[in-house]
N, CA, C and O atoms as CSV, one atom per row, in Angstrom:
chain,resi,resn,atom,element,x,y,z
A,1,UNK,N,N,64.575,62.083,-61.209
A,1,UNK,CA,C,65.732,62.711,-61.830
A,1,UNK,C,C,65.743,64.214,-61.566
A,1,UNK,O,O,66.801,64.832,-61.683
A,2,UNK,N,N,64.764,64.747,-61.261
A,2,UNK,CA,C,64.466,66.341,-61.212
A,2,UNK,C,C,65.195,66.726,-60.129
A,2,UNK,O,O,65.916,67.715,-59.992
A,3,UNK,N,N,64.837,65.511,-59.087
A,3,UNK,CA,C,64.833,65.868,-57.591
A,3,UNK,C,C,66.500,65.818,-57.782
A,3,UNK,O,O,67.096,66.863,-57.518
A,4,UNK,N,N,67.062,64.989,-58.100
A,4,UNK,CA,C,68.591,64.881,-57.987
A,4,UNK,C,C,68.759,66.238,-58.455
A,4,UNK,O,O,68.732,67.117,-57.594
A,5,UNK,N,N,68.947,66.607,-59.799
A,5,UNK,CA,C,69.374,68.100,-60.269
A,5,UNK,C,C,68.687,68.844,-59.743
A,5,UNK,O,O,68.965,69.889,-60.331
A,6,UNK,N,N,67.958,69.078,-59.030
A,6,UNK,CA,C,67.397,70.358,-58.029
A,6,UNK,C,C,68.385,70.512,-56.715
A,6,UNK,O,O,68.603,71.572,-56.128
A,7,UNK,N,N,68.934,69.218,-56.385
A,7,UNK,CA,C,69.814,68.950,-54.615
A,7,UNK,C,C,71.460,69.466,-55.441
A,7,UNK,O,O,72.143,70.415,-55.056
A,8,UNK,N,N,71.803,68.531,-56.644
A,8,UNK,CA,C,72.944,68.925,-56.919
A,8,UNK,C,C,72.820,70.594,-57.190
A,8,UNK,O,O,73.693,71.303,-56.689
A,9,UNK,N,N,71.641,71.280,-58.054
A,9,UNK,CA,C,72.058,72.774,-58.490
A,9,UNK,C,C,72.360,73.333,-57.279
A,9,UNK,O,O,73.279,74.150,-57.233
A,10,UNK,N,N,71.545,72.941,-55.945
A,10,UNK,CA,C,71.756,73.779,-54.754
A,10,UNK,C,C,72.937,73.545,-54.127
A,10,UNK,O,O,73.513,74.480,-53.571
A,11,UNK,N,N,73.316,72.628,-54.125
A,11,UNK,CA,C,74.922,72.112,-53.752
A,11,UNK,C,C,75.968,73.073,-54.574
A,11,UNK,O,O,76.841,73.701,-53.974
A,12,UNK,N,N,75.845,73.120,-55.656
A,12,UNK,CA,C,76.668,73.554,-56.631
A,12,UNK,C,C,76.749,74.996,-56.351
A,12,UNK,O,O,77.801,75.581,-56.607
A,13,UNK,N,N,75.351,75.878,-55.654
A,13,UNK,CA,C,75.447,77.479,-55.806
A,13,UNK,C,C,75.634,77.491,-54.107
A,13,UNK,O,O,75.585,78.703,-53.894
A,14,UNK,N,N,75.798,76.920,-52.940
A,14,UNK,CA,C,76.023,76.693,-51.802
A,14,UNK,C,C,77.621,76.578,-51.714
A,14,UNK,O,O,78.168,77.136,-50.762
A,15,UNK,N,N,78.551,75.750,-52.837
A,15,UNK,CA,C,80.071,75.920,-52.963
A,15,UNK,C,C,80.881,76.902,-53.816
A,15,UNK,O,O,82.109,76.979,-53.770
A,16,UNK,N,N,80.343,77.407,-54.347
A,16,UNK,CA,C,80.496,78.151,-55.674
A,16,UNK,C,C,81.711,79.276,-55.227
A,16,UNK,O,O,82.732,79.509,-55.874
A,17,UNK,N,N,81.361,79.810,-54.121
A,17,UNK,CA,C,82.575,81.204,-53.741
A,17,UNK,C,C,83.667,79.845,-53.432
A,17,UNK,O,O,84.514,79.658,-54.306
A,18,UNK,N,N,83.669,79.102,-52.481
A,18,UNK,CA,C,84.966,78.408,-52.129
A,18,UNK,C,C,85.463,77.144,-53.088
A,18,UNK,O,O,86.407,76.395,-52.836
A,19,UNK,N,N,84.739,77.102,-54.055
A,19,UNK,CA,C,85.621,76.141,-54.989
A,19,UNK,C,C,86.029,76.965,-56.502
A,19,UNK,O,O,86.609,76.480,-57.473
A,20,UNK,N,N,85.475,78.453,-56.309
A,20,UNK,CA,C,86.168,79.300,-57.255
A,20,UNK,C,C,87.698,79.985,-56.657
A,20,UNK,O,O,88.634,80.207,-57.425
A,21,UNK,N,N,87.760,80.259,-55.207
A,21,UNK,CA,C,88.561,80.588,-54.310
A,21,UNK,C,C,90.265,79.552,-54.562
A,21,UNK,O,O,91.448,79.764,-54.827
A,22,UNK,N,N,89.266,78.320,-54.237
A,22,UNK,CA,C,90.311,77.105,-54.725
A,22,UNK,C,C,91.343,76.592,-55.765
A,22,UNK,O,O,92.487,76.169,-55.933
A,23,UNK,N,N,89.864,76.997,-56.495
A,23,UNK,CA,C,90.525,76.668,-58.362
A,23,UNK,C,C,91.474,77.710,-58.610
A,23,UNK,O,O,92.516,77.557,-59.247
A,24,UNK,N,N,91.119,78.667,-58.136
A,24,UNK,CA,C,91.628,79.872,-59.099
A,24,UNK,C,C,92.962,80.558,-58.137
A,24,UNK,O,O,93.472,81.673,-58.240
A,25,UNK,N,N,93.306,79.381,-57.143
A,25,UNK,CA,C,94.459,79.700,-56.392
A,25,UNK,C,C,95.075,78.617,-56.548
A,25,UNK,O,O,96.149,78.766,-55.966
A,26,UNK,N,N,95.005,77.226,-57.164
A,26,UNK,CA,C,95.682,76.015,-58.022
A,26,UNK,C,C,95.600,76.669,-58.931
A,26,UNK,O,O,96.603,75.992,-59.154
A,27,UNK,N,N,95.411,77.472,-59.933
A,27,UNK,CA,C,95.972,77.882,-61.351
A,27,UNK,C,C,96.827,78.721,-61.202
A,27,UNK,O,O,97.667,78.907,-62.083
A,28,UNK,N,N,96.818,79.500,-59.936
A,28,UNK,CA,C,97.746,80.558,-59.626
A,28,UNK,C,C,99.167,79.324,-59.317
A,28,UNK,O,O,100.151,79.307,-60.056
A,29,UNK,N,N,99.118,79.029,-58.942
A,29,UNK,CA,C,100.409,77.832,-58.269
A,29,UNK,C,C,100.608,76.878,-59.660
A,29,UNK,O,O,101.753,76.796,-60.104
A,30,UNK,N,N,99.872,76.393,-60.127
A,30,UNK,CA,C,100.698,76.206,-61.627
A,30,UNK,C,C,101.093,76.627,-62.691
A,30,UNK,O,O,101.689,75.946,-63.525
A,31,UNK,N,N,100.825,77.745,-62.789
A,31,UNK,CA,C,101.279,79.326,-63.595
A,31,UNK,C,C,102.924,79.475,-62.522
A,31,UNK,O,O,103.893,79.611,-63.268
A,32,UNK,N,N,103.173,79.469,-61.540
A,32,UNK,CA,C,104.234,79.094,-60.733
A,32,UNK,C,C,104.859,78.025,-60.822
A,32,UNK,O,O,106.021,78.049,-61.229
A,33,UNK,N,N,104.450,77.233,-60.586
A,33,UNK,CA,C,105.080,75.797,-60.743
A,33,UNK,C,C,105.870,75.817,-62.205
A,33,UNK,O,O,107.079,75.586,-62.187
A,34,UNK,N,N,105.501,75.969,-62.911
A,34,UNK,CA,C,105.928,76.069,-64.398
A,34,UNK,C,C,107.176,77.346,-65.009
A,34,UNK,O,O,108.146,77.170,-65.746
A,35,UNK,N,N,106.583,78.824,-64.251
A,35,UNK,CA,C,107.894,79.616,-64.193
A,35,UNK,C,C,108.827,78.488,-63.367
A,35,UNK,O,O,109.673,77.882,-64.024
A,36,UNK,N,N,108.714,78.264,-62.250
A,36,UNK,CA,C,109.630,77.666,-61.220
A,36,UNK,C,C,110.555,76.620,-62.387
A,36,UNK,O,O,111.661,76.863,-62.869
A,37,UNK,N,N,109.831,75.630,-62.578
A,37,UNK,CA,C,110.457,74.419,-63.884
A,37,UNK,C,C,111.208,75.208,-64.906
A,37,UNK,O,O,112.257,74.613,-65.151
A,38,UNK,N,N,111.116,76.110,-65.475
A,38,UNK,CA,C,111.930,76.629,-66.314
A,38,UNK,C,C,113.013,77.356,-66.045
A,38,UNK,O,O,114.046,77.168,-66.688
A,39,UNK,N,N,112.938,78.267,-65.081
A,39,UNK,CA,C,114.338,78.470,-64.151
A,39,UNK,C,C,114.972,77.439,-63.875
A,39,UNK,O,O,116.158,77.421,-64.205
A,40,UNK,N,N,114.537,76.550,-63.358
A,40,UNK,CA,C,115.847,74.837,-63.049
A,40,UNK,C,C,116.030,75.087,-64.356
A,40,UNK,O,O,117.131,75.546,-64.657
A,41,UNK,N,N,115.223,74.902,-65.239
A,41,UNK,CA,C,115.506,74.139,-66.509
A,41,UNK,C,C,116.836,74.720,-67.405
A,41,UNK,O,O,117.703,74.136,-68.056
A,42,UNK,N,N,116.502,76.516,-67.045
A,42,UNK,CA,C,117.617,77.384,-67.493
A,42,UNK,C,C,118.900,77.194,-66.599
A,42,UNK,O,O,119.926,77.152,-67.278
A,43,UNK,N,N,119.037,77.103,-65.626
A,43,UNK,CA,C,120.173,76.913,-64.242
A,43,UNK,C,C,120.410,75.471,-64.585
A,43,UNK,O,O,121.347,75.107,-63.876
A,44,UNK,N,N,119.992,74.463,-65.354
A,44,UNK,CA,C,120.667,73.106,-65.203
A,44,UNK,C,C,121.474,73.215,-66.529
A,44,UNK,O,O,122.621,72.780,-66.434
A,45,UNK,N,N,120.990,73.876,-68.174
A,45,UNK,CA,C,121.970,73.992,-68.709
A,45,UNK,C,C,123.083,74.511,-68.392
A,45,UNK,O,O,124.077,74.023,-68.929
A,46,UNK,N,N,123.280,75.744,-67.355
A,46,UNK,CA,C,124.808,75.799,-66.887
A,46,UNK,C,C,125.581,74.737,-66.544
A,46,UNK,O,O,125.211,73.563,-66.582
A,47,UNK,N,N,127.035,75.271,-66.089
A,47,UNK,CA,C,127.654,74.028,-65.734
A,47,UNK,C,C,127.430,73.504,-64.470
A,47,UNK,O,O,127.342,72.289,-64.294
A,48,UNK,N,N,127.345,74.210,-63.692
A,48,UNK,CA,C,126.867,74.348,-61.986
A,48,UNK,C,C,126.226,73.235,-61.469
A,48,UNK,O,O,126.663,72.550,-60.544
A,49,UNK,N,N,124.512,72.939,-62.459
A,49,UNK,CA,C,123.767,72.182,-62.699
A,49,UNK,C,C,123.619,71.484,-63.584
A,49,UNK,O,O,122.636,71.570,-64.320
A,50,UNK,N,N,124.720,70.469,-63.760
A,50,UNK,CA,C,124.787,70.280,-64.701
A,50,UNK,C,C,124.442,68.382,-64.426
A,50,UNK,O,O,124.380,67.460,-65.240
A,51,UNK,N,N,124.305,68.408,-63.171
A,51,UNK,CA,C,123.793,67.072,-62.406
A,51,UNK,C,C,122.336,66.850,-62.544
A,51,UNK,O,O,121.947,65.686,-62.450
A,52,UNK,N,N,121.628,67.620,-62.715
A,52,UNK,CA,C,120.085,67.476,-62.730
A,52,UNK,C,C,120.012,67.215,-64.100
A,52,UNK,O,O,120.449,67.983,-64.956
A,53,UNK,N,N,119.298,65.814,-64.395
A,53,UNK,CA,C,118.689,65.239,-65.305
A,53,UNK,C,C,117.478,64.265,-65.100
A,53,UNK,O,O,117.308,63.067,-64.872
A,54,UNK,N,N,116.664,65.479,-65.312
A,54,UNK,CA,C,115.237,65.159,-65.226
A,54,UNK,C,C,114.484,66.453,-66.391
A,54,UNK,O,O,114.921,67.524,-66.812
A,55,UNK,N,N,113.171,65.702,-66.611
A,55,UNK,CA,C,112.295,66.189,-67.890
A,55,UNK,C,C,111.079,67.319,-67.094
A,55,UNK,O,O,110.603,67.491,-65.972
A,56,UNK,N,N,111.003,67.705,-67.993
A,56,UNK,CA,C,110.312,69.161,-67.376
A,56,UNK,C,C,108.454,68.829,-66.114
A,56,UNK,O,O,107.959,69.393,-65.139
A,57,UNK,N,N,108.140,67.764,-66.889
A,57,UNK,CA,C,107.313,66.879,-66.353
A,57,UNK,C,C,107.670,66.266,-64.801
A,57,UNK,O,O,106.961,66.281,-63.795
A,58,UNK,N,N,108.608,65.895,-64.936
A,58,UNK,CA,C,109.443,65.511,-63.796
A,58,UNK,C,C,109.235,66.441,-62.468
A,58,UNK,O,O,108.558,66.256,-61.457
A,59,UNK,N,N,110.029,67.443,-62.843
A,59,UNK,CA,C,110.352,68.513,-62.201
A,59,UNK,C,C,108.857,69.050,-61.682
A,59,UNK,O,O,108.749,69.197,-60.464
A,60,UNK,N,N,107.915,69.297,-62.357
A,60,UNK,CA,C,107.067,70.549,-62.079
A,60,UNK,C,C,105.879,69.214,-61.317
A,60,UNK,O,O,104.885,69.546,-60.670
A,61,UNK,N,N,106.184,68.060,-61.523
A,61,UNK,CA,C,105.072,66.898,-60.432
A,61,UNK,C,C,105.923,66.820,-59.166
A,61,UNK,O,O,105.346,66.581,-58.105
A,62,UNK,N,N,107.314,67.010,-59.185
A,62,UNK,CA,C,107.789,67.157,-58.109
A,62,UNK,C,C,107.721,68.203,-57.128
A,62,UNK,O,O,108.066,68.211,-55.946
A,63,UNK,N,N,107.134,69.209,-57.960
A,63,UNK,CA,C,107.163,70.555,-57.528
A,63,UNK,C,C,104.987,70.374,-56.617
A,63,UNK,O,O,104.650,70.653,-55.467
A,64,UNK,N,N,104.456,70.049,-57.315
A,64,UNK,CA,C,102.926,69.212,-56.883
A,64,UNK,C,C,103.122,68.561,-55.893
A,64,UNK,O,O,102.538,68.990,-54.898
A,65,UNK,N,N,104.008,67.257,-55.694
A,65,UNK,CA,C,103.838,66.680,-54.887
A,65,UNK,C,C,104.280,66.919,-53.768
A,65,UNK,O,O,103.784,66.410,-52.762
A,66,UNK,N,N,105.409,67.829,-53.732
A,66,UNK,CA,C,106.270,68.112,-52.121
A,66,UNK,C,C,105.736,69.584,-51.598
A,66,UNK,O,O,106.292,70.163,-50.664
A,67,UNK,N,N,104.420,70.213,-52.408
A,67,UNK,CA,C,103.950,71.303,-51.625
A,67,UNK,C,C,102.985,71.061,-50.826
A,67,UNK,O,O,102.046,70.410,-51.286
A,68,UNK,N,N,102.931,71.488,-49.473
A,68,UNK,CA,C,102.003,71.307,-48.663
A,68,UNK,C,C,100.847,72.405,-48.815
A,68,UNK,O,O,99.836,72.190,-48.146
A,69,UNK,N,N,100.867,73.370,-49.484
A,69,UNK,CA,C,99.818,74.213,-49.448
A,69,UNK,C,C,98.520,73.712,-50.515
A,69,UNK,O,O,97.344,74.036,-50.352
A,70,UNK,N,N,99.123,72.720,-51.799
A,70,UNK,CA,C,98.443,72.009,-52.548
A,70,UNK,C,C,97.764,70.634,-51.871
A,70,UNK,O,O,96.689,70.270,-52.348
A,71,UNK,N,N,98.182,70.082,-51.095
A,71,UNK,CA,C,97.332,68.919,-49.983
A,71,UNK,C,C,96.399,69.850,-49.333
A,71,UNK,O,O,95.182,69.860,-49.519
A,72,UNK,N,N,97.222,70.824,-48.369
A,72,UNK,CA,C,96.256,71.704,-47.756
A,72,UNK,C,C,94.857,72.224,-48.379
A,72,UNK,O,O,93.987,72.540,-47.567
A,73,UNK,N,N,94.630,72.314,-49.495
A,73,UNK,CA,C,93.505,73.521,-50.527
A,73,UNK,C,C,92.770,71.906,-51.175
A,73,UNK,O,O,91.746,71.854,-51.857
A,74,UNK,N,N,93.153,71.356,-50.977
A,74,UNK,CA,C,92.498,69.852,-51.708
A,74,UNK,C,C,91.917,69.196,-50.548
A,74,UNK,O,O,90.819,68.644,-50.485
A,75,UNK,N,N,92.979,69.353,-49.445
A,75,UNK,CA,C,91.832,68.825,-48.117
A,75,UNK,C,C,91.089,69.438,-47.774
A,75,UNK,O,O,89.937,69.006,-47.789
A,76,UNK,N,N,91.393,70.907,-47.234
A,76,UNK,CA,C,90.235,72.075,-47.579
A,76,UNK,C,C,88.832,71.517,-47.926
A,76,UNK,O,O,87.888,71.284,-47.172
A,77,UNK,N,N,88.971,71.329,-49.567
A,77,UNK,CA,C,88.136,71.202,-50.268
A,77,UNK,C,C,87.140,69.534,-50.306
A,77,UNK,O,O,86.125,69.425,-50.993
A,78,UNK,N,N,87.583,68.615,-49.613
A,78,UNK,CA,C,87.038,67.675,-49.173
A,78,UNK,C,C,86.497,67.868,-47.543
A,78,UNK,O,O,85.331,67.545,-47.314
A,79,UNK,N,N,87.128,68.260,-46.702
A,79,UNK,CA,C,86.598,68.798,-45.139
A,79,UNK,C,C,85.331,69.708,-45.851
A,79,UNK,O,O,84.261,69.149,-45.608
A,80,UNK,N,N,85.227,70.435,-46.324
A,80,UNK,CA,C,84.145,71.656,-46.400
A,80,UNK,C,C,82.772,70.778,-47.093
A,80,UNK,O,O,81.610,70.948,-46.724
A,81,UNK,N,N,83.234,69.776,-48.218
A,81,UNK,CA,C,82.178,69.024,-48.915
A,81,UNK,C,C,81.687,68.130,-47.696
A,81,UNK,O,O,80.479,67.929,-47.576
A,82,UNK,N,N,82.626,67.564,-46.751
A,82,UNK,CA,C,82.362,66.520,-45.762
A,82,UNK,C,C,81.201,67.163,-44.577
A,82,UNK,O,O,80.136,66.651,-44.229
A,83,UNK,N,N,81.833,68.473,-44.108
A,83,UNK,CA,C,81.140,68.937,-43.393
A,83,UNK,C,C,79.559,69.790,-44.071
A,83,UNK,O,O,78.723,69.820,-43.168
A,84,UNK,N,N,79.208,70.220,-44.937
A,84,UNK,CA,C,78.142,70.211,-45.421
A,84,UNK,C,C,77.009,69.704,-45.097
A,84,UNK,O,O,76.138,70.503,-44.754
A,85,UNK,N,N,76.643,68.074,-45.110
A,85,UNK,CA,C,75.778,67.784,-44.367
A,85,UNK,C,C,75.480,68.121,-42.584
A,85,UNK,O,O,74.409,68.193,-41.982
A,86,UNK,N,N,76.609,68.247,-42.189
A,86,UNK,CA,C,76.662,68.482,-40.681
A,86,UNK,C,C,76.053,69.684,-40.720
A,86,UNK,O,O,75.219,69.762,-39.818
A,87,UNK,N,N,76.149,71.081,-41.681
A,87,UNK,CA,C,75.769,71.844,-41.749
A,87,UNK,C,C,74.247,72.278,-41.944
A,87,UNK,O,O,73.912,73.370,-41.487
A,88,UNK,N,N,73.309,71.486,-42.596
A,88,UNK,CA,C,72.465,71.705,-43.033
A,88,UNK,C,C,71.459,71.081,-41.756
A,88,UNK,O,O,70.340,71.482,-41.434
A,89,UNK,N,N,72.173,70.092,-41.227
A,89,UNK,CA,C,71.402,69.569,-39.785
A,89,UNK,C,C,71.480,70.678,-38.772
A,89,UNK,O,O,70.577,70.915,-37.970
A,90,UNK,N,N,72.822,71.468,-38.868
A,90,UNK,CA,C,72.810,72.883,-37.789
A,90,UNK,C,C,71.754,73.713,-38.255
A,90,UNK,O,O,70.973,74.101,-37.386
A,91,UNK,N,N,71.563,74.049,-39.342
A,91,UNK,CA,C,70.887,75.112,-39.817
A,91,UNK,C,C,69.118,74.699,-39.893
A,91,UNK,O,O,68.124,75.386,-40.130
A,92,UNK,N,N,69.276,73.533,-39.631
A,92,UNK,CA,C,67.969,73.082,-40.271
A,92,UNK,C,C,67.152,72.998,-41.228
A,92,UNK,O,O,65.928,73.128,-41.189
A,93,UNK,N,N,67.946,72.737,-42.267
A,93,UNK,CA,C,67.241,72.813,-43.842
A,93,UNK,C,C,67.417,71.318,-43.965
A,93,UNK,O,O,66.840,70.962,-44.992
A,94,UNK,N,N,68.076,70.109,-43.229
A,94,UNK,CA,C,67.789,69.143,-43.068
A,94,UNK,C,C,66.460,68.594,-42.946
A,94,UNK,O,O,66.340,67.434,-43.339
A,95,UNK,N,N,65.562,69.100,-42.544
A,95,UNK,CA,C,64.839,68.273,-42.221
A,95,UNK,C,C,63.338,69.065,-43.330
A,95,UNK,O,O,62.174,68.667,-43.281
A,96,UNK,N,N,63.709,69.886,-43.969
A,96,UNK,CA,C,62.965,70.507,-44.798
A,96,UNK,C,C,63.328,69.706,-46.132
A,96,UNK,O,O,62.456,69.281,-46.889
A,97,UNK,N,N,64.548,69.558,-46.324
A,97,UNK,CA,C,64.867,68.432,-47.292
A,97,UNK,C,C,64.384,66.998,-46.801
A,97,UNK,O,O,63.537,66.502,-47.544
A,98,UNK,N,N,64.619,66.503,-46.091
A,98,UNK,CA,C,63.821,65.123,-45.597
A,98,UNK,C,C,62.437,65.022,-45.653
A,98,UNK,O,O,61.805,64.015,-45.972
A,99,UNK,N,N,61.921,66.276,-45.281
A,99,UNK,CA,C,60.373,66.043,-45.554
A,99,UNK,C,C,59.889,65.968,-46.869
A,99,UNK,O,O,58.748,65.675,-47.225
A,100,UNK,N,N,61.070,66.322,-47.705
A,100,UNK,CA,C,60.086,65.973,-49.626
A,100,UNK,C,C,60.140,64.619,-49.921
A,100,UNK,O,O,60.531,63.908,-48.996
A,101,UNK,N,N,59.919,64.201,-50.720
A,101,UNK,CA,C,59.851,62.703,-51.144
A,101,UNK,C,C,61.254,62.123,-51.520
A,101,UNK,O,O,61.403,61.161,-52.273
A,102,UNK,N,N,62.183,62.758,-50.962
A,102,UNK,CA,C,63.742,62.474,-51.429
A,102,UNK,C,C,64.329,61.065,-50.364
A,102,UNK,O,O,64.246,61.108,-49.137
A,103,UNK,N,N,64.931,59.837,-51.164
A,103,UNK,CA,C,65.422,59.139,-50.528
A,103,UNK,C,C,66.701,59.594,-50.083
A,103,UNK,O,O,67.440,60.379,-50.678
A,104,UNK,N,N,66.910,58.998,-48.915
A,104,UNK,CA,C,68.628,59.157,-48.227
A,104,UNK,C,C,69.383,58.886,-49.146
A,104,UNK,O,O,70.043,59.897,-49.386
A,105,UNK,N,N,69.757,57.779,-50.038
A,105,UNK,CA,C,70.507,57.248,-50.868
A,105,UNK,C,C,70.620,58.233,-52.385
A,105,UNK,O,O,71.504,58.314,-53.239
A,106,UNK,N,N,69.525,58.776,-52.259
A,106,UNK,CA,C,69.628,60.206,-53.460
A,106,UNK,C,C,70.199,61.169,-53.305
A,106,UNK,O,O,71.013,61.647,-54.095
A,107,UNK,N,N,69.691,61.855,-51.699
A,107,UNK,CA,C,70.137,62.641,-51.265
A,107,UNK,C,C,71.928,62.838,-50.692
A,107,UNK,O,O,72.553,63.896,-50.619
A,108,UNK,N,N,72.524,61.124,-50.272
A,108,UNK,CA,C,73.968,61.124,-50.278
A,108,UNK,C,C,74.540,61.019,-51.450
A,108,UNK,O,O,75.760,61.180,-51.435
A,109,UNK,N,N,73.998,60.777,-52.574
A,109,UNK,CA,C,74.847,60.705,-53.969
A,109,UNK,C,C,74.872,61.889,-54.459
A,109,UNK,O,O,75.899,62.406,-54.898
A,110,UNK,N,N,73.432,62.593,-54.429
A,110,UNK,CA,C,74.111,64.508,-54.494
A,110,UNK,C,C,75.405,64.508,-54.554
A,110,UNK,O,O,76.248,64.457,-55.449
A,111,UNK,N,N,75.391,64.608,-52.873
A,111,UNK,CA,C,76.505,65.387,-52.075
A,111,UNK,C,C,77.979,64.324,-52.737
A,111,UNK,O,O,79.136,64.688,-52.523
A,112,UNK,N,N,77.712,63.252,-53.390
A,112,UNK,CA,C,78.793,62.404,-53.747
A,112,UNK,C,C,79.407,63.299,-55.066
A,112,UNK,O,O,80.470,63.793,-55.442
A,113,UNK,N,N,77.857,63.146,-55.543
A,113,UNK,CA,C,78.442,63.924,-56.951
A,113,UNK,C,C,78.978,65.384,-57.193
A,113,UNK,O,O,79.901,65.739,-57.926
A,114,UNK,N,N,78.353,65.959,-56.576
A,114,UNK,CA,C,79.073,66.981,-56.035
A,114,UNK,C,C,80.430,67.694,-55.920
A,114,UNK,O,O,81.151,68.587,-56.367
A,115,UNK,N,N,80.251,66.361,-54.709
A,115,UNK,CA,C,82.471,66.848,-54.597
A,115,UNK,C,C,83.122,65.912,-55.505
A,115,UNK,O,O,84.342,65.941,-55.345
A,116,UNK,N,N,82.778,65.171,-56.315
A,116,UNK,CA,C,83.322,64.539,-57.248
A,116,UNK,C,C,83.591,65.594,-58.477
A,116,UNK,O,O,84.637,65.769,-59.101
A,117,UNK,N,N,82.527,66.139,-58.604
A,117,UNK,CA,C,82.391,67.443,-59.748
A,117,UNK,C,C,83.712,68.662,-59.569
A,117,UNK,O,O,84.349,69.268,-60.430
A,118,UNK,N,N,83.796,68.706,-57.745
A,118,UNK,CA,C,84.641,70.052,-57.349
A,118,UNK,C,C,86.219,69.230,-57.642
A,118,UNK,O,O,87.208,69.908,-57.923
A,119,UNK,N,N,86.275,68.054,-57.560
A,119,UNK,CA,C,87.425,67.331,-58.164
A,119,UNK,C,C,87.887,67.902,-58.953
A,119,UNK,O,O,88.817,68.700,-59.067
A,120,UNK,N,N,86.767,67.196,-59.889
A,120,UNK,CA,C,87.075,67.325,-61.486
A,120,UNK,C,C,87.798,68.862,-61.913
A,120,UNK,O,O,88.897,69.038,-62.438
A,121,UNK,N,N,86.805,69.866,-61.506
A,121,UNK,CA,C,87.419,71.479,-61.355
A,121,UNK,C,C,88.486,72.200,-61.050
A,121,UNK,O,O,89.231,72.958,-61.671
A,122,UNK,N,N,88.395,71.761,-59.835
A,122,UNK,CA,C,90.051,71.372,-59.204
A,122,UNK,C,C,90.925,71.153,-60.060
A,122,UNK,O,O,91.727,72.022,-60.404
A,123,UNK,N,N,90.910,69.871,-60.576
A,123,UNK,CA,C,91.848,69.464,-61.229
A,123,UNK,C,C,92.498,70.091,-63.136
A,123,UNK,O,O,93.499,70.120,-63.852
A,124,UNK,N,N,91.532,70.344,-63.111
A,124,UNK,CA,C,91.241,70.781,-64.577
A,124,UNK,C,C,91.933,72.322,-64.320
A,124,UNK,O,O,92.620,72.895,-65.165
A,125,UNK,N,N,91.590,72.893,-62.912
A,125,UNK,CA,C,92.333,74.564,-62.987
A,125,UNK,C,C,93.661,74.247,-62.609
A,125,UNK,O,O,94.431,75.199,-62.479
A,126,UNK,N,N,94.089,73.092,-62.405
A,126,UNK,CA,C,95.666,72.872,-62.328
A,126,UNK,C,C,95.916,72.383,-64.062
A,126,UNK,O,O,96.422,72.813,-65.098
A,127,UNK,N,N,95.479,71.677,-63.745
A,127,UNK,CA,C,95.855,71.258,-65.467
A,127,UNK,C,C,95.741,72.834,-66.475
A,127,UNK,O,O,96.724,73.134,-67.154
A,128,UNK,N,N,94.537,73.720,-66.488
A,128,UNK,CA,C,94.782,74.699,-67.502
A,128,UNK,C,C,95.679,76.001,-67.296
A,128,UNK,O,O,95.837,76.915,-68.106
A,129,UNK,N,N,96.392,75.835,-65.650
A,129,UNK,CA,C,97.254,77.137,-65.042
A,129,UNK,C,C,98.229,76.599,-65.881
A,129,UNK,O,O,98.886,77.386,-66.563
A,130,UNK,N,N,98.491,75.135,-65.973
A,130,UNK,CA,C,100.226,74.871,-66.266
A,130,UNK,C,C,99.910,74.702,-68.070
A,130,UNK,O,O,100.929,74.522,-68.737
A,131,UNK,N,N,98.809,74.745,-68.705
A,131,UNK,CA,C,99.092,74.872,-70.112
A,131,UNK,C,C,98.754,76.283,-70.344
A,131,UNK,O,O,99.788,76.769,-70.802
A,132,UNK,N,N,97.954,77.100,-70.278
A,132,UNK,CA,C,98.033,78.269,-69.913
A,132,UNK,C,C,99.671,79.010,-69.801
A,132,UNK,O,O,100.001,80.021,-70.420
A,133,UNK,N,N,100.266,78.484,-69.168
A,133,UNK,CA,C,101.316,79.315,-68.347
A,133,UNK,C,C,102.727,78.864,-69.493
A,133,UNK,O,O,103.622,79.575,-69.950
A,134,UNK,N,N,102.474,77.591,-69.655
A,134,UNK,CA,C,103.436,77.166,-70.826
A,134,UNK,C,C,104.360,78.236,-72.517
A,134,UNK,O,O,105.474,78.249,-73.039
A,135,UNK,N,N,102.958,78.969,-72.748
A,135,UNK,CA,C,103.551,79.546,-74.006
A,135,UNK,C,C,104.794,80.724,-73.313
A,135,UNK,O,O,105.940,80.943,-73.708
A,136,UNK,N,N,104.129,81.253,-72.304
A,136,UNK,CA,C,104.695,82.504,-71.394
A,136,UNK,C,C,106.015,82.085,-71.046
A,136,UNK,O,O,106.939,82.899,-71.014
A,137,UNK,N,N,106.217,80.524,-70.706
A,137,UNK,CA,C,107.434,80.580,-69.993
A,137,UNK,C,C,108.348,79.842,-70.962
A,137,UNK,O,O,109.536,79.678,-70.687
C-alpha cells in the first residue's frame, strides 16, 4: 500500500503545474459560460427573442458541449496522462522504478488512478466556476 501512495504522490507532484493550468482555465470558461447564459437569458425576455425556450441549464450545457476549446483542454489532459509513461522510459526513471519490488499491474493503476483523480478536478473546477459565478450573474 505504501508503494502505491509513494508512485501516486509522485504522479500527482509530476502533473501539478498542468492540471492547475487546466482547472483553473475550465473555471475561467464557466464563470463565462454562465455570464454568456444570462445575457440570452436577458435578450430572450425581449420580444426579438422571444423564440428561445430553453432553461438556463439547457443553455449553458449547450454552451459545454459545442466548445471546442473544452474537448481540446480535456484531451490535453488525457494525451499528457497517456504520454507519461512514454516519458519516464525516455528519461529513464523507468527502469529505476522497475527495479523496486513494484508490480506492473501496481504500477499501471497508479497512473490509472491518477488521471482518474485529474478527472475528478477537472470536473469539479467546472462545476465550482459555474456555482461560483452564479451569485455574480
Amino acid at each position: 500500500m505504501m508503494t502505491v501512495l509513494a508512485l501516486i504522490r509522485k504522479n500527482l507532484l509530476e502533473i501539478r503545474l498542468m492540471l492547475f493550468l487546466i482547472a483553473s482555465t475550465l473555471f475561467g470558461f464557466a464563470w463565462l459560460f454562465v455570464f454568456i447564459t444570462r445575457r440570452i437569458e436577458t435578450g430572450a425576455s425581449r420580444s426579438r427573442f422571444s423564440f428561445i425556450d430553453a432553461t438556463s441549464i439547457q443553455i449553458e450545457m449547450n454552451l459545454w458541449d459545442n466548445n471546442a476549446l473544452i474537448l481540446l483542454l480535456i484531451g490535453l489532459w488525457a494525451i499528457a496522462r497517456g504520454s507519461t509513461m512514454a516519458g519516464e522510459i525516455e528519461k529513464g526513471t523507468m527502469d529505476l522504478i522497475m527495479s523496486r519490488p513494484v508490480r506492473r499491474s501496481t504500477y499501471a493503476l497508479t497512473h490509472l488512478i491518477v488521471g482518474l483523480l485529474g478527472f475528478i478536478v477537472i470536473g469539479a473546477a467546472m462545476l465550482a466556476g459555474s456555482l461560483a459565478s452564479a451569485p455574480f450573474n
